[in-house]
N, C-alpha and C positions, 0 to 999 in steps of 0.2 A: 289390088291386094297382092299379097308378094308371100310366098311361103316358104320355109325353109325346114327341113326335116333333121333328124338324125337318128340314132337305134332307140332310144326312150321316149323323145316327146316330139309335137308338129309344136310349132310358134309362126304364129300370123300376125304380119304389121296390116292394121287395117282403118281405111278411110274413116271420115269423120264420120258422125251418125245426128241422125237429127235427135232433138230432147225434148221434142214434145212426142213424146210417143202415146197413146189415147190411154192402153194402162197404166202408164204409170203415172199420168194427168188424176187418174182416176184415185188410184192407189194414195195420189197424193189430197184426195180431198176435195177434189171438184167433182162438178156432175157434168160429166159427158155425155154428151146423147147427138146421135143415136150410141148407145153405152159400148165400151169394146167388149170382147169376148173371147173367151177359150174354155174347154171342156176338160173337165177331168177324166185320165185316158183319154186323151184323144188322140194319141200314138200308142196303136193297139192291137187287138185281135181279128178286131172287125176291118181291118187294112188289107185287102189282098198283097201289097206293099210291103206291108209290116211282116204278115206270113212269110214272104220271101228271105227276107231278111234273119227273122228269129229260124227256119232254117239253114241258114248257111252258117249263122252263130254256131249252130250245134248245142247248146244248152242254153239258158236262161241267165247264169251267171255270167256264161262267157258272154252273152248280148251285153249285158252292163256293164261291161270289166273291157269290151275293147273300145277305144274311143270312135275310128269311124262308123261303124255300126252302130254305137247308140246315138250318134251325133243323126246320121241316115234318119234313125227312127224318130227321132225327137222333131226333125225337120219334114218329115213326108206330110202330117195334114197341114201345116202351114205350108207348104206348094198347092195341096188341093185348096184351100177353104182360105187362107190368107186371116188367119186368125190373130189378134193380137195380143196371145200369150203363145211362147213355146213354153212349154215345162219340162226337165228336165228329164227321158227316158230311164230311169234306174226305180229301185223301190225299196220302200221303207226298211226292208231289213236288211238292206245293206251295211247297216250302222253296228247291230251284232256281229255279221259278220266280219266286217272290219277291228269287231273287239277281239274276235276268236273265237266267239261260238260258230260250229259246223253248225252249215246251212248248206238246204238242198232244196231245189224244186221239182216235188214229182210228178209225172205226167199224169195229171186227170186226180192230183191230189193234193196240189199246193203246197204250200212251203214245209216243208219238215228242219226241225231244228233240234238238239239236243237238249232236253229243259233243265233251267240254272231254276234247281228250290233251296240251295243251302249255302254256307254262308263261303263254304270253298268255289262254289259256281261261280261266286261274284267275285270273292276275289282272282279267280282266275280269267277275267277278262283286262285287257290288255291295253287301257287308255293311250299307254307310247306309240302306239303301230296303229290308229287312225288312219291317217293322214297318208301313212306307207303304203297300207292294205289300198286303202279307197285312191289312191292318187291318178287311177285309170279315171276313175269315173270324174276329179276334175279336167281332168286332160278333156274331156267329154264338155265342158261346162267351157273350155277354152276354145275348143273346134265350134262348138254350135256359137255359139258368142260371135268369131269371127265370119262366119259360113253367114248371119246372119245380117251383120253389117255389106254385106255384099247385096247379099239377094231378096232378104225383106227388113228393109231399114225401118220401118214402123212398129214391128214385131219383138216385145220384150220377153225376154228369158227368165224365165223360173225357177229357181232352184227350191228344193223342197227337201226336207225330213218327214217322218214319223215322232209323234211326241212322244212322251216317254212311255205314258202310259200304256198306251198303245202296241207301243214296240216289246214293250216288256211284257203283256199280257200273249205276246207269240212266244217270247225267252222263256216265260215260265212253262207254258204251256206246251209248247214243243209244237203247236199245229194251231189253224185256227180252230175254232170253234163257235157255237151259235151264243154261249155266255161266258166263256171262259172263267168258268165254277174255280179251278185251282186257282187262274190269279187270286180273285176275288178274296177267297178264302184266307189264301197264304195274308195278303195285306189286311185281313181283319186280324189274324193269330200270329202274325209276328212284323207289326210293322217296323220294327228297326231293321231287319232284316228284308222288307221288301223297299224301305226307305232309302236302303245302300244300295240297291238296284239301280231304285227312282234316280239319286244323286248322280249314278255313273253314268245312268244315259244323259243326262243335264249337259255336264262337262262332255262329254264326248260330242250330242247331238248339236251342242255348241259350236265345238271345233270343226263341225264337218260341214258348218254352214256356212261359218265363215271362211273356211278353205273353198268353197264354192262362191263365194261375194269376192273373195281375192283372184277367181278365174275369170271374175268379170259377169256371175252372176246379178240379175238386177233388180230384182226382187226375189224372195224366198217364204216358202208355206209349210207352213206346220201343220201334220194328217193327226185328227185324233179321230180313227176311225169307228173307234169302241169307248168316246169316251160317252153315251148315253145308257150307258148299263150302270153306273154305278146313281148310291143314293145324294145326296146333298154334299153332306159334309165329306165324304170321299172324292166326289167330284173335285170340290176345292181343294182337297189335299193334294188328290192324284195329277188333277187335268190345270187348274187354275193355275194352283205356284210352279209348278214345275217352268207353264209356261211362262211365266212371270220373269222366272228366271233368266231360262233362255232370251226370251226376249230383250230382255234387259245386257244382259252379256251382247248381244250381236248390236243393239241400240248403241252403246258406250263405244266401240269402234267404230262400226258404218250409221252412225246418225240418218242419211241419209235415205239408205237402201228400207225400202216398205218389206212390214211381214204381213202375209196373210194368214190368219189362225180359221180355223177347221174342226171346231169341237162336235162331231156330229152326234145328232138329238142332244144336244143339250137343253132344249126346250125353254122355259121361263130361264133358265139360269145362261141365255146366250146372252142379255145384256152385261151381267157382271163381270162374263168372261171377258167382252169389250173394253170394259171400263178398267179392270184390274192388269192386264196383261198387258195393255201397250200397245196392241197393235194397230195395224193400220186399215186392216177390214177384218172382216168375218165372212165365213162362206155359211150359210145357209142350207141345209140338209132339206133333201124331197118334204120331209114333213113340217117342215115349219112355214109358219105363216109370213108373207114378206111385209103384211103391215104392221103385225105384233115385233115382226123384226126391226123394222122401221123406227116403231115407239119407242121400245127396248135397247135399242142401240142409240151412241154416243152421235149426234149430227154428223159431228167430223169422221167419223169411220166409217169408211166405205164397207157397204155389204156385197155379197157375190153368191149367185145362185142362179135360180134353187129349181130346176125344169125336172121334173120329171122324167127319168132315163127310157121310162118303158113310153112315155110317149113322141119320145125318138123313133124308136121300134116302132111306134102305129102310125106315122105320118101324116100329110094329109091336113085333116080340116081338125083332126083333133091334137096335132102338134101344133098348130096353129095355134089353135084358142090357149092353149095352154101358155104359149110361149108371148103370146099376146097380153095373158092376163097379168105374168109376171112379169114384163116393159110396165104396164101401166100402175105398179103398185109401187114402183121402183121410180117410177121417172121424177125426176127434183131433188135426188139426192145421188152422192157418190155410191156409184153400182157398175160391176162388171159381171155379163151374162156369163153363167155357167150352170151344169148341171147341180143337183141337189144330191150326185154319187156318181161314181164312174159311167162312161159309156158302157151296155153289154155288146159281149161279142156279135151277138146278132143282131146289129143295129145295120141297117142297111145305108151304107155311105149316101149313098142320094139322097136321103130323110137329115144329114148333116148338112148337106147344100141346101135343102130346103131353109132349115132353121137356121143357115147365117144368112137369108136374103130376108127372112122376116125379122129379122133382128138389125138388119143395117138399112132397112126397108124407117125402123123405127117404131 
């Protein structure tokens, strides 16, 4: 590999890579087994690594916004664990703030944001300056990409959003919350108004995906972290077309490059999310069952799931069984091991070596 630098961006010409790589075998439709795997967060808090790292950043945004340090972070469990997904170190609301709304992340209190409820909120965000704002974080997508071709040529890259809903339910709201009562509200009593939200994240979370498939991103995922709060026919409103769309817009250029969608609790309504959006799996949330996921989902779309985070946290004979139970409801179809919700910070890195040898164990 051969590097060359200057005041703005790194550019790496880098060796051939091999194209069977086992996610995106998977991603593409086959059943691999023993299945690949990577964890959501799995470049995190619970990294002694990671810690290092986020303080030398100095803040949270500055971690995602400099290339080599998110690149760092993005790559440290794949040197421990030899995982075959990275995913991309940044987070969902980067995409707000790439439109212009002030964000912040406070310590011991999560993200704080300015909240857009009225009709000048929306239009004052800023579709032109995407790609400006966030063009650190491909630069990020371009270093791990290469970094990766070097040192783990198996190992596919992930690039990921927030869905709209999701992202917008923090815009409105200003903070998270356990039901985020205002979104909710505002899209029952004005939904052209919360529709013109919904549209701007579409195009934008659009453009930001594919600005990451152009860095050489190789798959990419859509977080709908909040979309099991709403009823039926919001769900499809909010969660279904939105993603419909997006996927459709990134489908028509990169044909090629696989999405993973992430409706989490959508419950009975995860098969139609499968079938309508287009995508190329579904990740499975802790509470869903993987055989009813199994039914419910489309043969050819691969699922990806769904362990249990806390019983990471307990290791042992009961991360076992668990992770054991979810191989064998899985095996015969397209599946890539993952959890059913982030790692918690307290998850003891050892209890992650545990569960990728029972998992490549088969």
């Amino acid at each position: 590999m051969t590097l060359e630098t200057d005041k703005t961006t790194t550019r790496m010409t880098m060796p051939s890579e091999p194209t069977a790589k086992p996610l995106l075998r998977a991603l593409g439709g086959e059943a691999v087994w023993p299945p690949p795997m990577w964890l959501m967060r799995q470049a995190g808090r619970y990294l002694p690594e990671y810690r290092a790292v986020r303080e030398q950043a100095g803040g949270f945004i500055a971690l995602c916004t400099t290339p080599d340090l998110a690149a760092e972070v993005t790559l440290q469990p794949i040197r421990r664990y030899g995982m075959d997904g990275a995913i991309l170190f940044s987070d969902i609301l980067m995409v707000p703030w790439a439109l212009g709304q002030p964000l912040r992340f406070a310590e011991g209190e999560g993200p704080v944001l300015e909240p857009i409820r009225d009709a000048a909120g929306v239009a004052g965000l800023r579709l032109d300056q995407v790609r400006e704002r966030a063009a650190p974080i491909f630069e990020t997508v371009r270093l791990t990409r290469a970094l990766l071709a070097v040192q783990h040529q198996r190992t596919a890259l992930i690039g990921f959003a927030g869905s709209p809903w999701t992202v917008a339910a923090y815009m409105v709201e200003g903070h998270g919350s356990r039901d985020f009562h205002v979104t909710r509200e505002l899209a029952f009593q004005d939904p052209a108004l919360f529709g013109r939200l919904i549209r701007t994240l579409v195009d934008a979370t659009t453009d930001y995906l594919l600005a990451q498939i152009e860095a050489r991103a190789e798959a990419v995922m859509l977080f709908d972290s909040w979309a099991g709060m709403l009823p039926p026919s919001q769900f499809r409103r909010w969660v279904i077309e939105p993603s419909v769309a997006i996927v459709r817009n990134v489908k028509r250029l990169h044909p090629g490059i696989p999405v993973i969608g992430f409706p989490r609790l959508a419950g009975p309504l995860i098969g139609e999310y499968a079938q309508r959006t287009g995508v190329n799996a579904v990740a499975m949330d802790t509470a869903m069952d993987p055989r009813f996921a199994a039914s419910a989902v489309p043969a050819g779309v691969a699922l990806q799931g769904n362990l249990d985070p806390l019983s990471l946290i307990a290791g042992g004979a009961a991360l076992e069984a668990e992770a054991r139970a979810v191989l064998a409801a899985m095996r015969g179809r397209p599946f890539v091991f993952n959890l059913g919700h982030g790692i918690e910070k307290t998850t003891p890195p050892e209890h992650v070596a545990q569960l990728v040898r029972i998992v490549r164990g088969g």
